[in-house]
C-alpha positions in Angstrom: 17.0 -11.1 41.1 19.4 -12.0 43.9 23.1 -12.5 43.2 25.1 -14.8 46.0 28.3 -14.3 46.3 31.0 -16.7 48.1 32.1 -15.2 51.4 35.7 -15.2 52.0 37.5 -15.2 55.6 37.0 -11.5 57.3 33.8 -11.3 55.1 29.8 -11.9 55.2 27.1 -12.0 53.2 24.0 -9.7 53.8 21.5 -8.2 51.1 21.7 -4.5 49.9 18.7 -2.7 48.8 20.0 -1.8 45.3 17.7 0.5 42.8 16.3 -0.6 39.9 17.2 0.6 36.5 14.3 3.7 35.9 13.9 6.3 33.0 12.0 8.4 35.6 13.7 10.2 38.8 13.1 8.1 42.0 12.0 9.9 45.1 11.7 9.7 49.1 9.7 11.1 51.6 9.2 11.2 55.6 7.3 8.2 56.6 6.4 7.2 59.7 8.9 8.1 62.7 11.5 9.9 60.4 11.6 6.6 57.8 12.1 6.9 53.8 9.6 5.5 52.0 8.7 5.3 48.5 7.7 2.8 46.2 9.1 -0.6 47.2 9.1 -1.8 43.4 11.8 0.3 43.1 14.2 -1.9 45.3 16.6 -4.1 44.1 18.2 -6.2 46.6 21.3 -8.0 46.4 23.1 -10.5 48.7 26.6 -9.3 48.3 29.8 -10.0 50.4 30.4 -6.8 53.4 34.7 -7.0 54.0 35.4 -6.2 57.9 37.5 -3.0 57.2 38.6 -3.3 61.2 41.6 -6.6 59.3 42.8 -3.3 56.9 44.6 -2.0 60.5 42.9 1.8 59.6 44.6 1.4 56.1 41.9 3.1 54.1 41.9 7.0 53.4 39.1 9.9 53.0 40.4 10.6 49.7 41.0 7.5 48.2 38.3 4.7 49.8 36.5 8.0 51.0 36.5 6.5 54.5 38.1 6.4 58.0 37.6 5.1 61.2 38.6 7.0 63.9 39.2 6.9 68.1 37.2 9.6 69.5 36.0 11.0 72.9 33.4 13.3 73.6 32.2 15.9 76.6 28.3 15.1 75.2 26.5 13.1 78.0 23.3 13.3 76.5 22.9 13.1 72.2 19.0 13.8 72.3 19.5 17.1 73.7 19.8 19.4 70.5 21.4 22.4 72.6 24.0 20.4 74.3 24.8 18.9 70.6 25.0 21.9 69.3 27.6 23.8 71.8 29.6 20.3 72.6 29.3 18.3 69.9 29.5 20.4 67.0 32.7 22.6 67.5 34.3 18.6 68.4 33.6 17.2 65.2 34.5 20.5 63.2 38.1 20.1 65.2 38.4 16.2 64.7 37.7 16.7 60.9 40.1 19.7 60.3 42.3 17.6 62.2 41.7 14.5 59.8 41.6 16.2 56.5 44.1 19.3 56.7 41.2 22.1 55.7 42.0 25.7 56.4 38.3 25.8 58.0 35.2 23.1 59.1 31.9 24.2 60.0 29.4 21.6 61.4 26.0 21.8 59.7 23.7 19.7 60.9 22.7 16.5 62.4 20.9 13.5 62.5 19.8 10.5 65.3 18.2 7.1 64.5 17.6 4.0 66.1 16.6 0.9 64.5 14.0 0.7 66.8 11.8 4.3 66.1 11.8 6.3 69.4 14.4 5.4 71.6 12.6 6.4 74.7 9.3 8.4 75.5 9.6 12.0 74.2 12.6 11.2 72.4 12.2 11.3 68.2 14.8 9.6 66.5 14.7 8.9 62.1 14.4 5.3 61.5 18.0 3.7 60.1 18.0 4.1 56.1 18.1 0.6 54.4 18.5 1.9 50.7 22.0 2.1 49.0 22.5 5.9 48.7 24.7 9.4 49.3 23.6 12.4 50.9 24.7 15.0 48.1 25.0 15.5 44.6 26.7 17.7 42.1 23.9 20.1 42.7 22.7 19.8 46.1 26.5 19.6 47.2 27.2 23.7 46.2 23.8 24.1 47.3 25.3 23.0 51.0 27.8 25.3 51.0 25.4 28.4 49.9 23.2 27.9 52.2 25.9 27.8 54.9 28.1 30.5 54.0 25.6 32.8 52.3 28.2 35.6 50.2 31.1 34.3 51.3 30.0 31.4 49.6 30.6 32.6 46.1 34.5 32.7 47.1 34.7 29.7 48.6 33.7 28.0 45.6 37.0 28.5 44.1 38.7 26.4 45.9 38.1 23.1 46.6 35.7 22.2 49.3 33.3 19.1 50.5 31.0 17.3 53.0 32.3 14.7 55.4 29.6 13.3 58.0 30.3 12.4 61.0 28.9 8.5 62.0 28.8 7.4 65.5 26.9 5.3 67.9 25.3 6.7 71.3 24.5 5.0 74.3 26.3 1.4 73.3 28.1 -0.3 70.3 26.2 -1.0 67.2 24.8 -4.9 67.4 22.4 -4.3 65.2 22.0 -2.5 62.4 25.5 -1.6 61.0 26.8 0.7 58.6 28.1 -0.6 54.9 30.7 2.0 52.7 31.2 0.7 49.6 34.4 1.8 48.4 34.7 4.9 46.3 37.2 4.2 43.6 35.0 0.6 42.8 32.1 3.0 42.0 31.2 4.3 38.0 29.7 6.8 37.1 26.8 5.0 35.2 25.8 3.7 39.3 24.7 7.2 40.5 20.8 7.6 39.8 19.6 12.0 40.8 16.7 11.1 42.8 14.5 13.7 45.3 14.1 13.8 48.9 10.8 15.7 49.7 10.8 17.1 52.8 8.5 19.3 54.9 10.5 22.2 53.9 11.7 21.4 50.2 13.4 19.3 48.1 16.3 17.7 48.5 19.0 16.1 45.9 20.7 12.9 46.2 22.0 9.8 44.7 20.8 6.2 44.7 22.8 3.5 43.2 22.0 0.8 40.7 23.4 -2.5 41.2 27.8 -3.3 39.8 29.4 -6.3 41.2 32.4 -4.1 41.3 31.2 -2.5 44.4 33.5 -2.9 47.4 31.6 -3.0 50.9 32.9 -2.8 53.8 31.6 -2.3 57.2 33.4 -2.1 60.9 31.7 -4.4 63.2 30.7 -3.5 66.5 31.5 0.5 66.7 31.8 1.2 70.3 30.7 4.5 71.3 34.6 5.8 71.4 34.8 5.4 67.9 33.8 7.8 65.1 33.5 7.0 61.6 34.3 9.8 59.1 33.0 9.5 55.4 33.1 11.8 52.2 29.6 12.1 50.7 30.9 15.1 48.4 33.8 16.6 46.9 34.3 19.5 44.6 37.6 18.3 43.0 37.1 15.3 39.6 40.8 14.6 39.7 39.9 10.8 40.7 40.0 11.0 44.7 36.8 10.1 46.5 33.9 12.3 45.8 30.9 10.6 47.9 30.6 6.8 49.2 27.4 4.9 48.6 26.3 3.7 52.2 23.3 1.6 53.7 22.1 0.3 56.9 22.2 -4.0 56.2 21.7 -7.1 58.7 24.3 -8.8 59.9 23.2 -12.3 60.0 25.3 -13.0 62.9 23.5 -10.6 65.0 21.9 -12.1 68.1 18.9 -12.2 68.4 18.3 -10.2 71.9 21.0 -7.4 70.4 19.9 -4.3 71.6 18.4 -1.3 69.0 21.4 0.7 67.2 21.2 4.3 68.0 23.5 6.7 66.4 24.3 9.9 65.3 25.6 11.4 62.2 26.7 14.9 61.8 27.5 16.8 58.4 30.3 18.8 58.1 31.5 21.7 55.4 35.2 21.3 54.6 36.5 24.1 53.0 40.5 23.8 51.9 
C-alpha cells in the first residue's frame, strides 16, 4: 500500500522503500557491483513528503535531529584512490568531526564510494546507492565498532559515552540525482527499528531497517556541492533522549532532470569517543 501525502511549500513527494512488518530477521547481501539485495517482497514503499533542510538556515543539531550540514574543503584530488583517502582524507574528517561534536578523540574507520550509476569509470568499483530505509549500527554491532577499533583499550572506552558519525559527501560534482533522505531522530519509535543482517564476504553484519510511521520527519539538502559535507549520527551510547542513529535512504527526486549526471559520493565512518 502507498500513502500520498500533500506536499507543502519547501517540500516534495518521493517514495521510500519502507520494510514490511516480519516475525523473521530480514537480511542483505552484496549483489551485483557492491548493491543490497534481498528479497523484494520485503519492501514497503511509501510516497511520503522529503522537507528541504537547506529553509532551516543549518538549524538542526547532531544530538537532537542527529544531523548537520556542514562547509568543507578538502586536499583529496582523487576519492578512488584508497591510499590518498586514507592519509588526506581520513585525519580531515576525524578533525572536522571533533571539531563538530566536542569529543576528547575521533578516529576514522572506514569508508565507502557509490554511484548511482555502478562503476564510475573503467577500473574504478564503486557500491551501488542503497534505496532501502535503514542505519548502519545497532545496539550490538555499535560496541562491536568500537572493539574492533580500539582492541583493549576498548574495554575503557566503554565507560564513557561514545558513537559513530559518518561522514556524507559528493565527489566529482553536486548530487542531481540520487539524494540523500534523514529522517529526523526524535520523530522515530522504538517499535520502527527491525535487527536485520548484512552478510558479507567476511561476516555478518548488524543493522536496522525501519517499518513504516507517518511520524517520520524526512528531510534532505538538495544539490550538495562537492564543498559541502553532511555529518550524521548512526549510533550513540547514551539513552537519555538525544539522537542515537538516523534512518536514511537514497530516493528520486522527481524534479530531477532527466540528462542529470550519476551521483558519486563518499561516506566515511567515524568513532567518537567523549
Amino acid at each position: 500500500m502507498t500513502i500520498i501525502c500533500e506536499a507543502r511549500p519547501g517540500e516534495i513527494e518521493a517514495p521510500l522503500n519502507y520494510l514490511l512488518p516480519t516475525v523473521s530477521r530480514p537480511y542483505t547481501y552484496p549483489g551485483r557491483r557492491g548493491s543490497d539485495e534481498f528479497s523484494k517482497d520485503t519492501f514497503d514503499p511509501r510516497r511520503v513528503p522529503i522537507r528541504n533542510a537547506r529553509v532551516l538556515g543549518g538549524q538542526t543539531d547532531l544530538d537532537h535531529e542527529g544531523f548537520r550540514l556542514v562547509r568543507h574543503q578538502t586536499r583529496v584530488r582523487n576519492f578512488y584512490n584508497p591510499r590518498e583517502v586514507r592519509e588526506l582524507y581520513y585525519p580531515e574528517v576525524a578533525a572536522l568531526v571533533r571539531h563538530h561534536t566536542g569529543a576528547a578523540r575521533v578516529i576514522a574507520f572506514g569508508h565507502r564510494l557509490r554511484s548511482s550509476s555502478g562503476n564510475p569509470a573503467p577500473g574504478v568499483y564503486a557500491y551501488e546507492v542503497v534505496r532501502r530505509v535503514h542505519n548502519d549500527y545497532t545496539d550490538v554491532s555499535g560496541p562491536e565498532a568500537i572493539s574492533e577499533c580500539l582492541g583493549t583499550e576498548a574495554g575503557e572506552r566503554m565507560r564513557r559515552r561514545f558513537a559513530i558519525v559518518q561522514v556524507w559527501r559528493p565527489i566529482q560534482r553536486a548530487v542531481a540525482r540520487a539524494p540523500l533522505a534523514l529522517c529526523d531522530a526524535q520523530s522515530v519509535s522504538p517499535g520502527d527499528l527491525v535487527d536485520s543482517e548484512r552478510h558479507t564476504p567476511t561476516g555478518v553484519v548488524r543493522t536496522y531497517m525501519f517499518t513504516y510511521n507517518s511520524a517520520h520527519r524526512w528531510f534532505w539538502f538538495p544539490q550538495m556541492q562537492v564543498g559541502e559535507a553532511l555529518l550524521f549520527k548512526v549510533y550513540d551510547s547514551m539513552t537519555d533522549g538525544r539522537a542515537r542513529w538516523v534512518p536514511h535512504a537514497a530516493f528520486d527526486d522527481p524534479n530531477t532532470a532527466a540528462d542529470a549526471l550519476p551521483r558519486e559520493s563518499i561516506e566515511t565512518r567515524t568513532l567518537v569517543c567523549f
